[in-house]
C-alpha positions in Angstrom: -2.0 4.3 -8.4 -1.6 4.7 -4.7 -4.2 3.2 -2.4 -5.2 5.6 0.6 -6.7 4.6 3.5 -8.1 7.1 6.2 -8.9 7.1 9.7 -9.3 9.1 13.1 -12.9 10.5 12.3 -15.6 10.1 14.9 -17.6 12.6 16.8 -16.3 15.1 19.2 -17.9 17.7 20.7 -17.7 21.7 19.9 -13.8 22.6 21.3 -12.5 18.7 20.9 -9.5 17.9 18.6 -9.2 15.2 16.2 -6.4 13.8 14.4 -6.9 12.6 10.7 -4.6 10.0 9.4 -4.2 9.1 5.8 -2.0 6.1 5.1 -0.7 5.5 1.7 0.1 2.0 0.0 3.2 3.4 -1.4 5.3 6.2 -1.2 4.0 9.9 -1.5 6.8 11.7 -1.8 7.4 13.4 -5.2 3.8 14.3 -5.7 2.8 17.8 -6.6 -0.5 18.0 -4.5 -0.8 16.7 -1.2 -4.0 17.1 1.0 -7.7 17.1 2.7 -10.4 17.9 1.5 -14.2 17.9 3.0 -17.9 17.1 2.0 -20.6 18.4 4.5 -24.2 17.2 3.3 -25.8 18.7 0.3 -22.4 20.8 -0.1 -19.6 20.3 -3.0 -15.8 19.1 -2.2 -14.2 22.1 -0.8 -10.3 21.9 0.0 -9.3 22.5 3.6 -5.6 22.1 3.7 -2.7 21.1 1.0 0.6 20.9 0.7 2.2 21.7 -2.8 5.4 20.8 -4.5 7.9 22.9 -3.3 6.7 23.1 0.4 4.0 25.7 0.4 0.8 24.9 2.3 -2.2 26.3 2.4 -5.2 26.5 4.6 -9.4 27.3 3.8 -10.1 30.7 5.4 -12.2 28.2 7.9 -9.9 26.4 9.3 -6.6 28.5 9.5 -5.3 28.7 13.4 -7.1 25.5 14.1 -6.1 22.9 11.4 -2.4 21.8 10.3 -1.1 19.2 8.1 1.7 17.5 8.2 3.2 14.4 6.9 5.9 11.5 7.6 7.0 10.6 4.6 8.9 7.6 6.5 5.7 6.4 7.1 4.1 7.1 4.2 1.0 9.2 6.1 -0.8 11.9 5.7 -2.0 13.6 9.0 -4.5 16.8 9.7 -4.6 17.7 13.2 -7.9 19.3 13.9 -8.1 21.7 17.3 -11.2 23.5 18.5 -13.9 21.9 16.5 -16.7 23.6 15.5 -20.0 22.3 14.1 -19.6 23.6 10.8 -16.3 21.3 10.6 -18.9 18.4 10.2 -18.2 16.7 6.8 -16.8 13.6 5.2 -13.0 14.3 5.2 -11.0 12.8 2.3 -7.3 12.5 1.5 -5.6 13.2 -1.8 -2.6 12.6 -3.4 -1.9 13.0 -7.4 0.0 15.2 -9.6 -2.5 18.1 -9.7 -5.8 18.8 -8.5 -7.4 16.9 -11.5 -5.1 13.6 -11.6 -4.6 11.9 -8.3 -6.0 9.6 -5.6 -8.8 10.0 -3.2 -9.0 8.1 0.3 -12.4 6.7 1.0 -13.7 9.3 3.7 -13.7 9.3 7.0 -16.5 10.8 8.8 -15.9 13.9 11.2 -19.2 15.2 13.3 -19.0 17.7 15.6 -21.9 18.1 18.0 -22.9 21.7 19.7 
């Protein structure tokens, strides 16, 4: 099972940019499902970006021209870049890595609040 470990969250204001990083205790590559997800309060886990076998990505409708993901698989890390930061991006941000969306790893969370 691969250990992830995120960082980069903090608060920013309303137009900032934040980069996520997600580094893995082992390698990543070969997984089917690769990507963030985010928990605001009182709100379920909602995907914002991932990156599926074969090369496709997606985006959520909310984040698409503003979020990208990307990832060196040299250095077995998972990043989301984050431009023009709203306040609804405010959530607990959390990495995942497994063989589908129901068998995999989660990173521990790292906090992302964006103030008005």
């Amino acid at each position: 099972q691969v250990q992830l470990v995120e960082s980069g969250g903090g608060l920013v204001q309303a137009g900032g940019s934040l980069r996520l990083s997600c580094a893995a205790s082992g390698s990543i590559f070969g997984f089917n499902v690769i990507g963030w997800y985010r928990q605001a309060p009182g709100k379920q886990r909602d995907l914002v970006t991932v990156i599926r076998f074969g090369g496709s990505i997606n985006y959520a409708d909310s984040v698409k021209g503003r979020f990208t993901i990307s990832i060196d698989n040299a250095k077995n890390t998972v990043y989301l870049q984050m431009n023009n930061l709203k306040p609804e991006d405010t959530a607990v941000y959390y990495c995942y890595v497994g063989e589908s969306e129901y068998k995999g790893s989660w990173g521990q969370g790292t906090q992302v609040t964006v103030s008005s």
